[in-house]
N, C-alpha and C positions, 0 to 999 in steps of 0.2 A: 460641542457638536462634533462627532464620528465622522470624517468620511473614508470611502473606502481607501486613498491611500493610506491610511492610517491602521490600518487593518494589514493590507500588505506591508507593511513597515515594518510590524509586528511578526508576522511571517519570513520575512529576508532575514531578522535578525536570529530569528530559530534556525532557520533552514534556509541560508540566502541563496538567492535564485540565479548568484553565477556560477553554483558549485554544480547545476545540474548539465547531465549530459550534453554533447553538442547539438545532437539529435533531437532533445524534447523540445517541448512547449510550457514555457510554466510563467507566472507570471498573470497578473492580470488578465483575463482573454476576452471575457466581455464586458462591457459599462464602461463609468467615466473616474478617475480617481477623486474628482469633485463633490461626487454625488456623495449627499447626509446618509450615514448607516441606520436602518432602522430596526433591524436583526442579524443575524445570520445563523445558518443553516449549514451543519457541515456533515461531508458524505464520499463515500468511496467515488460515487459514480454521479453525473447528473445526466438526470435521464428525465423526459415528462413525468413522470412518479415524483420525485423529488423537485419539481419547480414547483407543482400544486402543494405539496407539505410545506414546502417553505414561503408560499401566499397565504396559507392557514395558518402559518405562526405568524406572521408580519414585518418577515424578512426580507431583504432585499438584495441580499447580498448570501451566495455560495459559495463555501472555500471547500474544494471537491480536492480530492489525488491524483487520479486520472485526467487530463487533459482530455477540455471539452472541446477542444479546437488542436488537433494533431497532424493531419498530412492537411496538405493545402486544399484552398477549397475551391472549387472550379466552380462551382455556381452555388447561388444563394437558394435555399427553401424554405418558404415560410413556419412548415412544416419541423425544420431542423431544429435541436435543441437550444443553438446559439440564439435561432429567430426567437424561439420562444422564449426566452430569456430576457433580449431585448424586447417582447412584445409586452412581458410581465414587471420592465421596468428595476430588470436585475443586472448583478456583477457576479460575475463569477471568476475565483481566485482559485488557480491551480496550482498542487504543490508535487509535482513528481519525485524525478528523479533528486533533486536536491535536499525531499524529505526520506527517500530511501537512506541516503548517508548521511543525514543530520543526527547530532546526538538525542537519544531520545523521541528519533524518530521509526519509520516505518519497519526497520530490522532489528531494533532495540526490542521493540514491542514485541516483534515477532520471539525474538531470544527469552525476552523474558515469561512469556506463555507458555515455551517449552521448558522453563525454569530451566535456564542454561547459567552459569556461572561463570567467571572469568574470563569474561565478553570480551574479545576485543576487533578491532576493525581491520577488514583487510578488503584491497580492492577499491577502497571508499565505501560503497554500498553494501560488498558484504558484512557479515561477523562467521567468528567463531566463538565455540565455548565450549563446555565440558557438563555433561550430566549429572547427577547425584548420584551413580551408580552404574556400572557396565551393565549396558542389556545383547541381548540377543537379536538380530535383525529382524525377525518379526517381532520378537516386544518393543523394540526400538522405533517400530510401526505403529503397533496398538498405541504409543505412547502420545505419539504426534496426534493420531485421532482422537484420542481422550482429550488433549491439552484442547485442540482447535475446533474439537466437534465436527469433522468433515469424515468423508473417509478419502481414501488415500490409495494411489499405484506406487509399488516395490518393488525394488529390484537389490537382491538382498546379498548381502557383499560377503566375504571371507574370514569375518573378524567380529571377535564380541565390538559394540559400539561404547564410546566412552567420550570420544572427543567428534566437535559437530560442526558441521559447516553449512550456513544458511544465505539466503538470496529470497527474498521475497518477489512472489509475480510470475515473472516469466524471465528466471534467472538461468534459464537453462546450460546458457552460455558461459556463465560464472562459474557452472559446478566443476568443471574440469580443473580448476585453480585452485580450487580449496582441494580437492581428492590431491593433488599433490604436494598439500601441507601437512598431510598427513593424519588427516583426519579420518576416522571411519565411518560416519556417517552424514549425508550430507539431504538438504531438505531445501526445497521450493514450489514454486507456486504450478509452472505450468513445463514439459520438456517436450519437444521436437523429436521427433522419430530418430532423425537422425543423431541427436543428441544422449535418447534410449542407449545406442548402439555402443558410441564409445562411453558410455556412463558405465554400463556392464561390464566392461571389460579395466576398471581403474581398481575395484577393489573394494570398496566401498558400498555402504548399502547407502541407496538411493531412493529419497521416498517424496512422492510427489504429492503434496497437499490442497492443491487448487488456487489460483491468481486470486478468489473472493475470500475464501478463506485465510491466507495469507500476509493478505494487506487490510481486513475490514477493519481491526483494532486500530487503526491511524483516524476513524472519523473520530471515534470515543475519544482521542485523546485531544484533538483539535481541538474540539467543544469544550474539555480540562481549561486548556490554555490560554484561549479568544473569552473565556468567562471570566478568568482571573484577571487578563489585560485588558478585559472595556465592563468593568463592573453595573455599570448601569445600561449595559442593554442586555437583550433577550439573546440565548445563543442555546441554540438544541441542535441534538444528533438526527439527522433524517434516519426510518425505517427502513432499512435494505435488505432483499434479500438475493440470495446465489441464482443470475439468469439461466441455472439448469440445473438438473439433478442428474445423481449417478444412479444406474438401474445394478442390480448384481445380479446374476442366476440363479 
């Protein structure tokens, strides 16, 4: 018999949940560690979309990225995702910031889509790495699009690109550190206007690929992992997709 601590167990020893930020949340957020597993369902985001897909597989249990329980909560809503979770008789297992810099987690994946090579970690959650080939900072763009399927804002640096620095999400704050490792071109998920400003001015081409597209390869690989370590039950990827689209002219 499965229960859910057994699952997070599984989880801390990948990506243990004291290496995450001070700030997150991660860690068990809703259910009991008692309760018998009878599935899981794993996904960027949990959202009512993905509680219903995971009652239709006969899951009980979510291991999501995002914290489904993040800034405090000042009052209860039936309506809220946590409510409906507890109402559908679930657990849900958050893995943030601990899987952002865990090996083979969230920035690996990312590195390795863009076939980057000679990965190594800086930051804790970021990486760097090196292309197969110096590109130009718009192919250096095209490329990120091709690898991720999204499309992407640039801001295009002084330098063919060759060496890369990455931050998955909303790493905007990150990129300033890598630009001063010397890297030429540097890739994340989501930047801040103000972040725009002194990004432009470091050198470096700068190319924003979106927080969904950036992080969504972490549900595919959870499901990998939670399949291999509880063989006898049911583990599938929930269907996501991007809460928006980009319009161009």
């Amino acid at each position: 018999m499965i229960r859910v601590g057994d699952v997070e167990g599984v989880l801390d020893q990948w990506a243990p949940f004291s290496s995450a930020e001070d700030w997150d949340n991660v860690g068990l957020l809703v259910g009991n560690r008692e309760m018998t597993v009878t599935g899981i369902l794993t996904a960027l985001d949990i959202t009512p979309e993905v509680i219903v897909q995971a009652r239709k597989a006969g899951a009980n249990v979510v291991v999501a990225h995002h914290p489904v329980i993040f800034a405090p909560l000042r009052r209860i809503d039936s309506c809220s995702v946590p409510s409906q979770l507890l109402a559908a008789g679930m657990a849900a297992l958050c893995v943030h910031t601990n899987m952002d810099r865990a090996p083979g987690g969230v920035n690996d994946i990312l590195a390795a889509q863009l076939g980057l090579s000679d990965i190594r970690e800086e930051e804790g959650l970021c990486r760097t790495g090196t292309l197969s080939r110096e590109m130009a900072p718009e192919d250096f763009a095209a490329h990120v699009m091709r690898c991720l399927g999204t499309a992407v804002r640039i801001s295009p640096g002084n330098a063919m690109v060759h060496s890369v620095g990455l931050c998955s999400g909303a790493g905007g704050d990150y990129l300033l550190h890598l630009a001063e490792l010397g890297v030429q071109g540097l890739i994340t998920g989501e930047i801040k206007h103000h972040e725009w400003l002194e990004l432009s001015r470091c050198g470096a081409t700068v190319v924003e690929a979106g927080h969904f597209d950036t992080e969504i390869g972490i549900a595919a690989e959870l499901a990998r992992r939670l399949s291999e370590a509880f063989t006898d039950l049911t583990v599938v990827q929930a269907v996501e997709q991007c809460p928006y689209r980009t319009l161009s002219q």
